[in-house]
N, C-alpha and C positions, 0 to 999 in steps of 0.2 A: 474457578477458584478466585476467593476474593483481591483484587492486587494488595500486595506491600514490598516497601522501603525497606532498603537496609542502613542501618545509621552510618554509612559513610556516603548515602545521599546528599549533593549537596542542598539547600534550601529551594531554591529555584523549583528541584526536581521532587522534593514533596508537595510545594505548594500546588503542582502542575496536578501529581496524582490526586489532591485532596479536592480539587474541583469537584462540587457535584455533579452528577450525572442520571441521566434515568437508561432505563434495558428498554429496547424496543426490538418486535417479530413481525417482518412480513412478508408475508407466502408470493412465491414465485414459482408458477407451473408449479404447484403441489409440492414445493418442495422452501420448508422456514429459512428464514434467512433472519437470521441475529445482528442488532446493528447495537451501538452506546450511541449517547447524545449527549451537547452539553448546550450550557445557553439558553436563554428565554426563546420560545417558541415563537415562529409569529418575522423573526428577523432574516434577512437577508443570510446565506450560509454557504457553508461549508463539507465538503464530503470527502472522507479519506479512505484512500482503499490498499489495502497492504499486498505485502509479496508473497511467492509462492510459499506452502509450508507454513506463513504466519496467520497472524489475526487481529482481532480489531485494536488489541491492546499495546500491539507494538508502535501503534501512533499517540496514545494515550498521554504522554507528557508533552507531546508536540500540539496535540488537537485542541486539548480542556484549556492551551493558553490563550485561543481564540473565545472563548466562552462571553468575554466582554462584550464584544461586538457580534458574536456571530450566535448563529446556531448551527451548530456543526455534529455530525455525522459520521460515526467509522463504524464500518460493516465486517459483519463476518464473509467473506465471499460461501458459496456451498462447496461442500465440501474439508468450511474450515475453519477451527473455530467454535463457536454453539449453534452455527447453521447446522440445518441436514444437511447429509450427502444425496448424490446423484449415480445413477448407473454409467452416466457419463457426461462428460463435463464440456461447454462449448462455451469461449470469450463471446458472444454475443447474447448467450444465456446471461452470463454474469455482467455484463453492461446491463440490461435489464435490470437484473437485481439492484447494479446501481442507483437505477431510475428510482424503482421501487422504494429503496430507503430514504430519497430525495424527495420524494412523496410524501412519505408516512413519516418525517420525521418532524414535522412541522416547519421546514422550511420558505420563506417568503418570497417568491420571484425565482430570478433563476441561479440556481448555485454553482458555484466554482469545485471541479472536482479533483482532487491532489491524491496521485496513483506511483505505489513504488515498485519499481523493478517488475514481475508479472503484472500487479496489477496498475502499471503504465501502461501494458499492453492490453489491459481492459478499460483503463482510462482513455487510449488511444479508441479503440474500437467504439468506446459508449461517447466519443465526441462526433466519430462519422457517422453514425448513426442518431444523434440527437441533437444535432449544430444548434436546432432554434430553441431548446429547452435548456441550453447553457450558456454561462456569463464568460465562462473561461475553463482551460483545464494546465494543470502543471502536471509533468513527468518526471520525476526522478530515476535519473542513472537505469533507465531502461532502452538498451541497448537492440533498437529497431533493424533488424539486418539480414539479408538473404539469408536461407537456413545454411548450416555452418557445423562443423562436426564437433563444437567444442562444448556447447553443452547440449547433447545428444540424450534421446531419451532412455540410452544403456546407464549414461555417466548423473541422469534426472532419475532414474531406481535406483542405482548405487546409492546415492545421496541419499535420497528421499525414501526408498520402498523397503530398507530392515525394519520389522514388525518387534519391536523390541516390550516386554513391560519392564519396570523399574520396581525393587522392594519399597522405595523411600523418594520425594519427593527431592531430598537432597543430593541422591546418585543420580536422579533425571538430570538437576542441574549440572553437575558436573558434568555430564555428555553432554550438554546444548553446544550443537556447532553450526553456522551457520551457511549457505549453502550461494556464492562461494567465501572462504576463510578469507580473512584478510587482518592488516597485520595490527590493529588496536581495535581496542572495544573499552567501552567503561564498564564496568564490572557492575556497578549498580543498575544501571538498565537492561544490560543481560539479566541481571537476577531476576529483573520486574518481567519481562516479556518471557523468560522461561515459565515461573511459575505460573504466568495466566496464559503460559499455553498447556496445560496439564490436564488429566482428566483421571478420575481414579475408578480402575476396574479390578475385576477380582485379580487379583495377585498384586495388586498395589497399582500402579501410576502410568500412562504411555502418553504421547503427545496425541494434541487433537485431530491435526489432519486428517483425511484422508488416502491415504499411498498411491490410490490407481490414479489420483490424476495425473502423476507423471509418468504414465506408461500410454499417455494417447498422445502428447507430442512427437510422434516419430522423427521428423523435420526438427527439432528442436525447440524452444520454444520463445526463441527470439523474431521469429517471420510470423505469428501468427497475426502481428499489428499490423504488418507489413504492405498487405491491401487496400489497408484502411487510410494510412497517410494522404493520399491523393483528394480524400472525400472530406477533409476535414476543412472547417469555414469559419468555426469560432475560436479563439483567442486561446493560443495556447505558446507555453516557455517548457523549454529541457531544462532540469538541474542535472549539470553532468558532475559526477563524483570526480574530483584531480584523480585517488587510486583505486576508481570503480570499475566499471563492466561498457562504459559508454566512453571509447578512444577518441580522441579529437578528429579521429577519420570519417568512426560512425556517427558523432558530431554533425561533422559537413554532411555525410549523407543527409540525415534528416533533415538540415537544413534546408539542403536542396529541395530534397520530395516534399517538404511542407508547402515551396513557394518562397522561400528566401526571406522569409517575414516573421520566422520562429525564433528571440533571441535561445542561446544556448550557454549559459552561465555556471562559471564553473563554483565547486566547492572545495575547496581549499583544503591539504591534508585527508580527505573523505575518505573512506573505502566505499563501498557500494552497498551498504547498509549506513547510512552516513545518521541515520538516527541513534546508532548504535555506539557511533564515536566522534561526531562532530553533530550533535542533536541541535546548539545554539547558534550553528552557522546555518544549520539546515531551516532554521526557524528564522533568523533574521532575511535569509533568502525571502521564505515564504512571503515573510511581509512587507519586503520589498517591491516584491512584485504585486501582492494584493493593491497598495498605496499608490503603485504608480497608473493600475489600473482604472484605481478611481478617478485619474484625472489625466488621461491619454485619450486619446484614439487609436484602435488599433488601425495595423499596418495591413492591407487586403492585398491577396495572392495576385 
């Protein structure tokens, strides 16, 4: 579905959607993977990868602001989205795929990859596994942590695995909840990431996911990064949400298992979808730390 604005948009947040963009597909293990792109081809970039349940578009007013400078990149992970699905799904399949659209999207040298909540912990894994093919990687409020009962893969089908359709594009939105609740949202970018996560089948509307991917987290699906921490060597910052998923506990942990050299920056009022209700503090973050990048040195474990 094509995205739109509802007119209590404010400006900022249409000029973002109006960016141009192009659709781009590339195959990974046999299986398509859908990414958008904005930006002149050719330039130094950007690559964004969303959370569980979502898709490329819930970064879409964050990503297209970069389009000046960058060429930038959000992917459908598989499974989600206008990707295909899989018979089953593995974070280091999907680091791959990262790769892949970081490839194929015509980006210049080595890019920066900015991952929310699950796909932090695919951002996390595609950094230990590719340290010399990246410039840097940011995580969002993706809470890295021994497996843990609270979000268990009974309470990841509860959320995730009702097979619902919908008559009307409008009753979808009305159920959009996000997974976990929290206590603001702006209503106009709910609207925008509902609708282009919709897909219309016989009896009208269901979202795009795929359901069984959360029925293979047994362990939950906060430790699946968990490995990976130790192996990472290129440049990487947590945005921890102030009322997200990332405690100032599991904070210091990561901190620790990074090497003591990861800053961890918080965002202010956030929930843990902080593009859903602090989008402009989540964006000035970003380019915070792009800018400081350009002209530091990192800090080595």
């Amino acid at each position: 579905m094509e995205p739109a604005v509802t007119a209590a948009a404010p400006a900022w947040f249409v000029r973002a959607v109006a960016v141009p963009r192009v659709a781009g597909m590339v195959e990974v293990d046999r299986c398509p993977v859908h990414y958008l792109a904005w930006g002149e081809p050719g330039r130094r970039g950007l690559v964004f990868v969303h959370g569980g349940g979502a898709q490329a578009h819930w970064w879409t007013p964050i990503a297209a602001t970069f389009a000046g400078g960058y060429r930038v990149a959000a992917l459908d992970l598989s499974g989600h989205g206008d990707s295909g699905h899989r018979r089953r799904y593995l974070p280091e399949q999907w680091a791959d795929e990262v790769m892949a659209v970081a490839g194929d999207a015509g980006i210049e040298g080595l890019p920066v990859i900015v991952g929310h909540s699950m796909g932090g912990f695919v951002t996390i894994v595609t950094a230990a596994r590719h340290n010399e093919r990246l410039a840097g990687v940011i995580v969002c409020d993706s809470p890295v942590a021994e497996p843990d009962p609270e979000i268990s893969a009974y309470h990841l089908r509860e959320a995730f695995g009702r097979h619902r359709t919908y008559a009307t594009v409008e009753e979808a939105i009305a159920r959009f909840r996000t997974v976990p609740l929290q206590e603001h949202y702006l209503d106009y970018v709910v609207d925008f990431v509902a609708r282009t996560s919709l897909k219309p089948v016989s009896g009208g509307w269901q979202w795009k996911f795929d359901r069984r991917i959360f029925e293979q987290f047994g362990a939950g699906v906060r430790s699946i990064a968990l490995p990976y921490l130790d192996q990472i060597d290129c440049r990487l910052a947590l945005l921890r949400s102030e009322c997200g998923l990332v405690t100032p506990e599991i904070g210091a942990f990561m901190f620790e298992r990074l090497g003591r050299v990861t800053p961890v920056i918080e965002i202010p009022e956030a929930g843990h979808h902080a593009m859903l209700d602090q989008p402009l503090l989540l964006l000035t973050a970003l380019r915070s730390l792009l800018a400081d990048w350009d002209h530091s040195e990192p800090h080595r474990r």
